[in-house]
C-alpha positions as CSV (number, residue, x, y, z in Angstrom):
1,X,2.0,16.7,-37.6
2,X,2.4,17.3,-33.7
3,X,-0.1,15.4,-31.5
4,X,-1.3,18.7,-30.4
5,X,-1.9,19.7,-34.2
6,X,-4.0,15.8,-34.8
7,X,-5.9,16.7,-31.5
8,X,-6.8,20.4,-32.4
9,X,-7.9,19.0,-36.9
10,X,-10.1,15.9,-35.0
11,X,-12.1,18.4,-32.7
12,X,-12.6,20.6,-36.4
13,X,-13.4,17.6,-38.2
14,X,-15.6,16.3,-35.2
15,X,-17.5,20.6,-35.1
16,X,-17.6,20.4,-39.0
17,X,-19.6,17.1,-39.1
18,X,-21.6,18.0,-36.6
19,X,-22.3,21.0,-37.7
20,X,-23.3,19.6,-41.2
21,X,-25.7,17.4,-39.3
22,X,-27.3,20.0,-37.1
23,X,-28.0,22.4,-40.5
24,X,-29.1,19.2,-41.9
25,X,-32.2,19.0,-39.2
26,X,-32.8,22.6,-39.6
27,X,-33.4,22.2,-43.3
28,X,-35.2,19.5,-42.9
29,X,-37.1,20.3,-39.9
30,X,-38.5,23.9,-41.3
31,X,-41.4,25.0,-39.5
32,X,-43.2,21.7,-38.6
33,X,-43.3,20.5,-35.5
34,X,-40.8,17.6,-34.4
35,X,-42.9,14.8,-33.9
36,X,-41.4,11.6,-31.6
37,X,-40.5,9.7,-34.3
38,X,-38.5,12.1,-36.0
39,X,-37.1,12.8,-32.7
40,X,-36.2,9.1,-32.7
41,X,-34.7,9.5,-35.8
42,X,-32.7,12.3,-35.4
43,X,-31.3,11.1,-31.9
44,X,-30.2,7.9,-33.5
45,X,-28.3,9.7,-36.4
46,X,-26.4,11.7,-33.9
47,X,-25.2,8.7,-31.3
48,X,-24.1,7.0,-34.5
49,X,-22.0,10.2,-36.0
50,X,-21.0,9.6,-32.2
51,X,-19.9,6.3,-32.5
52,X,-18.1,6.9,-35.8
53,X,-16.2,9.2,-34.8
54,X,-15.2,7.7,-31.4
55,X,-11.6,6.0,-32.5
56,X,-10.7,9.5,-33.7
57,X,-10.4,10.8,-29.8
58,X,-10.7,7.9,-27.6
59,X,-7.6,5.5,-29.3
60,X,-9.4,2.0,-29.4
61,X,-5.9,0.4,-29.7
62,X,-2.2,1.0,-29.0
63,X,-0.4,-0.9,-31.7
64,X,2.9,-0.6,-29.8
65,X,1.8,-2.1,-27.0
66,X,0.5,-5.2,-28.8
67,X,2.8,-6.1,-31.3
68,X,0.4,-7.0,-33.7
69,X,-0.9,-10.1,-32.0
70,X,-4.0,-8.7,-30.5
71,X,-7.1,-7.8,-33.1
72,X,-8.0,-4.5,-31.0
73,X,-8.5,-2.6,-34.3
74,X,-10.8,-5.0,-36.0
75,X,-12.7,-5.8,-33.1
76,X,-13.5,-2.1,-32.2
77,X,-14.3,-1.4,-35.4
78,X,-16.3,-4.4,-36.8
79,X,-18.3,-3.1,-33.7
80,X,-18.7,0.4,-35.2
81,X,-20.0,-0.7,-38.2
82,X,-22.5,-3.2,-37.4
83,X,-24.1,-0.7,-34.6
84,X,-24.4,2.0,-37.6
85,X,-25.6,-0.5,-40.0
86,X,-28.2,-1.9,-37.3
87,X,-29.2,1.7,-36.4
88,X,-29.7,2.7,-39.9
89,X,-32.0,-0.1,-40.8
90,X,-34.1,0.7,-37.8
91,X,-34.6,4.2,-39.4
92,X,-35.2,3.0,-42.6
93,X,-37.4,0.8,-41.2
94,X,-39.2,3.1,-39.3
95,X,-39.6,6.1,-42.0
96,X,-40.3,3.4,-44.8
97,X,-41.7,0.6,-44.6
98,X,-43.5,1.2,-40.8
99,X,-43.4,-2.4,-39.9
100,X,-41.1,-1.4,-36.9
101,X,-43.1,0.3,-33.9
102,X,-41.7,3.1,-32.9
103,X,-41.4,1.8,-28.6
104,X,-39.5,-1.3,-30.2
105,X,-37.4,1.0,-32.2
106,X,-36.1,2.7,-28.8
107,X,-35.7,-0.2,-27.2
108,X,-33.7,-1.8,-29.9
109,X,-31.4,1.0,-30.0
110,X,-30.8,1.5,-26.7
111,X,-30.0,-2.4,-26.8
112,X,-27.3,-1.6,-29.3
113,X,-25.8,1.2,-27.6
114,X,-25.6,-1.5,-24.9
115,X,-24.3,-4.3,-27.1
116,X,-21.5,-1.4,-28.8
117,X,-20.5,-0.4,-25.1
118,X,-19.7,-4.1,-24.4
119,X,-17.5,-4.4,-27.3
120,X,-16.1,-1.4,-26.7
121,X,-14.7,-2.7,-23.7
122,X,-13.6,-6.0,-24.5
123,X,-12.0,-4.6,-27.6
124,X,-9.8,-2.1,-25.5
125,X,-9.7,-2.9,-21.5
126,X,-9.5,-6.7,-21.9
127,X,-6.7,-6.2,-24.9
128,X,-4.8,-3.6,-22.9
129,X,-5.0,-6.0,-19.8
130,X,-4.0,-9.1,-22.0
131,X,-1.0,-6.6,-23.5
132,X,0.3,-5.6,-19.7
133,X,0.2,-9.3,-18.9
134,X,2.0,-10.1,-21.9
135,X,4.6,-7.2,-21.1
136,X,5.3,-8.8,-17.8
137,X,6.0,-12.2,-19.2
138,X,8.5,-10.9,-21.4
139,X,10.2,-8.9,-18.7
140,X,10.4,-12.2,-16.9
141,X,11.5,-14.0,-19.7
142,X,14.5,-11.3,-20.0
143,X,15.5,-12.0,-16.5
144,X,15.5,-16.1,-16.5
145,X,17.6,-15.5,-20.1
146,X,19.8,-13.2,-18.7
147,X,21.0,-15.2,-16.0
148,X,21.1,-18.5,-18.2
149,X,23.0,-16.2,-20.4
150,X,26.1,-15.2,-18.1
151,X,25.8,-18.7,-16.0
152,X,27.5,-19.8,-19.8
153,X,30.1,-17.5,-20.5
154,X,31.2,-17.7,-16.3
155,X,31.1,-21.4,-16.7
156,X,33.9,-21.5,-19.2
157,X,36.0,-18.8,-16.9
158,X,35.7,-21.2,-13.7
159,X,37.0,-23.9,-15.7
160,X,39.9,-22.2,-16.0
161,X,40.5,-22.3,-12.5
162,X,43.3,-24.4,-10.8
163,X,43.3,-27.5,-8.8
164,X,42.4,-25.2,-5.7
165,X,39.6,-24.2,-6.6
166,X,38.4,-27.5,-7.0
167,X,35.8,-27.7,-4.6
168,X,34.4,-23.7,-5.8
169,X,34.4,-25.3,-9.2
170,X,32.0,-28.5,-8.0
171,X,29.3,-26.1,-6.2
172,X,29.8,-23.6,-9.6
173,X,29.4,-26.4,-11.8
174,X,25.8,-28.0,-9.8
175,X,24.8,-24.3,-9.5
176,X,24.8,-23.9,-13.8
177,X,23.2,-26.8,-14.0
178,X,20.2,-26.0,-11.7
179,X,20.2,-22.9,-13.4
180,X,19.3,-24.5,-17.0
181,X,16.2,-25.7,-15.3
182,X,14.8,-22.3,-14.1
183,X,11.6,-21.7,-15.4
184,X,10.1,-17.6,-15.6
185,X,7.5,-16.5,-12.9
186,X,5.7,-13.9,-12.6
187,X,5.7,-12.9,-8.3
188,X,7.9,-10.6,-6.4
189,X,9.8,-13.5,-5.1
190,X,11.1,-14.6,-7.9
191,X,12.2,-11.3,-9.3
192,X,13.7,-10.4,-5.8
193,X,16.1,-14.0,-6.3
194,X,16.7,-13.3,-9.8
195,X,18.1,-10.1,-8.9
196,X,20.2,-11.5,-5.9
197,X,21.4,-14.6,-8.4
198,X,22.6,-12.0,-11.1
199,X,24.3,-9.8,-8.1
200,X,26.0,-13.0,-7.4
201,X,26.9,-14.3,-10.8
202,X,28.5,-10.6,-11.0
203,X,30.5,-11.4,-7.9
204,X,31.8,-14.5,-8.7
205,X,32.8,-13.5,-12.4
206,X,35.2,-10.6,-10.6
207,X,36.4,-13.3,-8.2
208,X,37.4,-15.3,-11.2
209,X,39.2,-12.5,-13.2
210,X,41.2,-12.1,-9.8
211,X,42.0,-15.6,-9.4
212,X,43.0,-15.5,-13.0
213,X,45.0,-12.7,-12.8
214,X,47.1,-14.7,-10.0
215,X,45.2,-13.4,-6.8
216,X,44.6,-15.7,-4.3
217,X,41.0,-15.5,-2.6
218,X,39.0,-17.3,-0.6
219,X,36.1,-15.7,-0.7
220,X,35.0,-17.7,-4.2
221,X,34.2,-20.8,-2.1
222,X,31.4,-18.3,-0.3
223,X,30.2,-16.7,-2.9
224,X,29.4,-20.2,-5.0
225,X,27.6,-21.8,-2.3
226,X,25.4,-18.5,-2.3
227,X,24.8,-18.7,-5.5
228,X,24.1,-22.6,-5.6
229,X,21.3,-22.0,-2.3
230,X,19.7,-18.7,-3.8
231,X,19.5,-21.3,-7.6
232,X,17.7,-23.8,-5.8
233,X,15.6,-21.4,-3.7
234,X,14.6,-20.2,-7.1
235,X,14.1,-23.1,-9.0
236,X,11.4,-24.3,-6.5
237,X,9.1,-21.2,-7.3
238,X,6.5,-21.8,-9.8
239,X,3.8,-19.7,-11.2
């Protein structure tokens, strides 16, 4: 089924429902007059039809965005439930038993309506926010593991390197080390040198294919004592 097809069966099932509950009240209602309490009554049935059918249009929880570690779903819907349960003892209450004025009965409902929005928004906006958070510690993790990543495989390739590239080698070899002891954060500095450090790590590794392929360049020396500075300007950056 097309998302457009899911939107346009909800709004049926949503009219269909309603509908049942409007020739419900008719029914019920005949010719008498609608007195406050039924009013009450009536009102209350409809904001919890409301309420039920809320997750059907407004989606409480992307499941893709959480991985399965936040409890959005139970949360919203643990919610649902105990505002319908609450509201329908009120009318039970209410019609029944009459122990329940009908003043406190508004005011009690229009306390749950407040207590449902509440956990309506802790069980989507705080989740989503905790989820984008989440997001952008993985993306930062990516980064700090793709550098560790080809800091390894270029270490073996400057090993490789002859005696005159000894002292390219020494400034290569402190620069991996450093680079082990990165740790991720999450600024716009420390993306900006991560970038820069994988720019140079990109460098050097054509440097050492050249060199490897009997080129001579000088240029390697450079390029390693970048790489070694813009390491350490890194590795003093924490969150």
């Amino acid at each position: 089924m097309t998302r457009k097809n899911a939107l346009f069966f909800r709004i049926l099932l949503f009219f269909a429902g309603a509908g049942i509950i409007i020739l419900a009240f008719f029914l019920t209602k005949g010719d008498k007059e609608l007195t406050r309490t039924s009013a009450f009554v009536w009102v209350s049935i409809g904001l919890m039809y409301l309420v039920f059918f809320l997750p059907f249009f407004f989606s409480l929880i992307r499941t893709a965005d959480f991985s399965g570690k936040i409890p959005a779903i139970p949360i919203a819907w643990i919610g649902i439930i105990l505002y319908i349960g609450a509201s329908a003892a009120i009318i039970i209450l209410l019609k029944t038993t009459q122990a329940l004025p009908l003043n406190a009965a508004i005011i009690i409902q229009a306390v749950l309506v407040f207590l449902f929005v509440v956990n309506t928004y802790f069980a989507y906006f705080s989740s989503s926010h905790a989820a984008k958070i989440a997001a952008g510690e993985e993306t930062v993790r990516k980064g700090i593991g793709e550098i560790k990543t080809k800091a390894q495989v270029l270490s073996l390739s400057a090993d490789r390197l002859g005696r005159d590239y000894e002292s390219p080698q020494k400034t290569l070899k402190q620069a991996f080390d450093d680079i082990k002891y990165l740790s991720p954060v999450n600024n716009a500095a420390g993306s900006d040198l991560e970038t820069k450090i994988l720019r140079s790590l990109d460098t050097i590794s054509i440097l050492c294919g050249t060199i490897q392929q009997g080129a001579h360049t000088g240029a390697l020396e450079t390029e390693a004592s970048n790489l070694l500075a813009l390491v350490r300007e890194r590795k003093l950056l924490r969150n």
